[in-house]
C-alpha positions in Angstrom: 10.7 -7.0 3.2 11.9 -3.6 2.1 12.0 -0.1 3.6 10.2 1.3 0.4 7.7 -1.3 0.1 6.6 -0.5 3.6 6.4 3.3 2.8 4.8 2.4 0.0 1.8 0.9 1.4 1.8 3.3 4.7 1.1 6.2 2.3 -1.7 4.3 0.3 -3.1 3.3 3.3 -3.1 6.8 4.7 -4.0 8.5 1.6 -6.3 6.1 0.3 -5.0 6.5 -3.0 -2.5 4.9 -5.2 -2.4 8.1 -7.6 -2.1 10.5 -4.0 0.9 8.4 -2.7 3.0 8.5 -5.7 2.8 12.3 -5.7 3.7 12.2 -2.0 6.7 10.3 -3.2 7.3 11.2 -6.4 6.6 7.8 -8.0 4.8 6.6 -10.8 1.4 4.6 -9.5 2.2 2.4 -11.5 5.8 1.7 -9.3 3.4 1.8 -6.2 1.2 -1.2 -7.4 4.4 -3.4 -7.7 5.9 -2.4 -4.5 2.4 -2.8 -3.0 2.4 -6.6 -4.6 5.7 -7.1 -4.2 5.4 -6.7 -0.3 2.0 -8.8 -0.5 3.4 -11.4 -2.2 6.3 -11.4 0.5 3.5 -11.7 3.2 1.2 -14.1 1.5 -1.6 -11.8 1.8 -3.5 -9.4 0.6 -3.2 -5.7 2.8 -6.0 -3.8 0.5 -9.2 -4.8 -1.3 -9.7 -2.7 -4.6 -13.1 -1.7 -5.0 -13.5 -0.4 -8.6 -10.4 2.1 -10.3 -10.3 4.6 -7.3 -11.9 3.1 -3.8 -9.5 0.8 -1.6 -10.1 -0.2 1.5 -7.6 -2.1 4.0 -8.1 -5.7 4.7 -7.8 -7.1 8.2 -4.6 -8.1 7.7 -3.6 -4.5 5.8 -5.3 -2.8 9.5 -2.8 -4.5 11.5 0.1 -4.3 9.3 -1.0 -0.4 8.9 -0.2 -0.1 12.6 3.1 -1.6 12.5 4.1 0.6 9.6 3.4 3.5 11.6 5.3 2.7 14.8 
């Protein structure tokens, strides 16, 4: 699990927005969505549902790993 991939999620999580976060971090959203599926595929689950182009919303699992990624 890396450092960036973490980030990477805390900041899509926060922001609730793929295209928000990569401005944040001056990324392409298109380098978030492959950290963001690199670090679920690490886990072996999914942390946020997609609802449609713009809406996300955290999965159970993506609430609890939120929490660790901001401690």
């Amino acid at each position: 699990m890396e450092w960036r991939h973490i980030l990477a999620f805390y900041h899509v999580a926060k922001l609730g927005s793929f295209t928000k976060a990569a401005e944040v971090l001056f990324k392409t959203q298109s380098a978030l969505t492959q950290q963001i599926k690199a670090l679920e595929d690490e886990l072996g689950f999914p942390l946020l549902e997609r609802i449609g182009k713009k809406k996300l919303k955290l999965t159970q699992a993506g609430e609890k790993f939120f929490v660790f990624a901001e401690e």
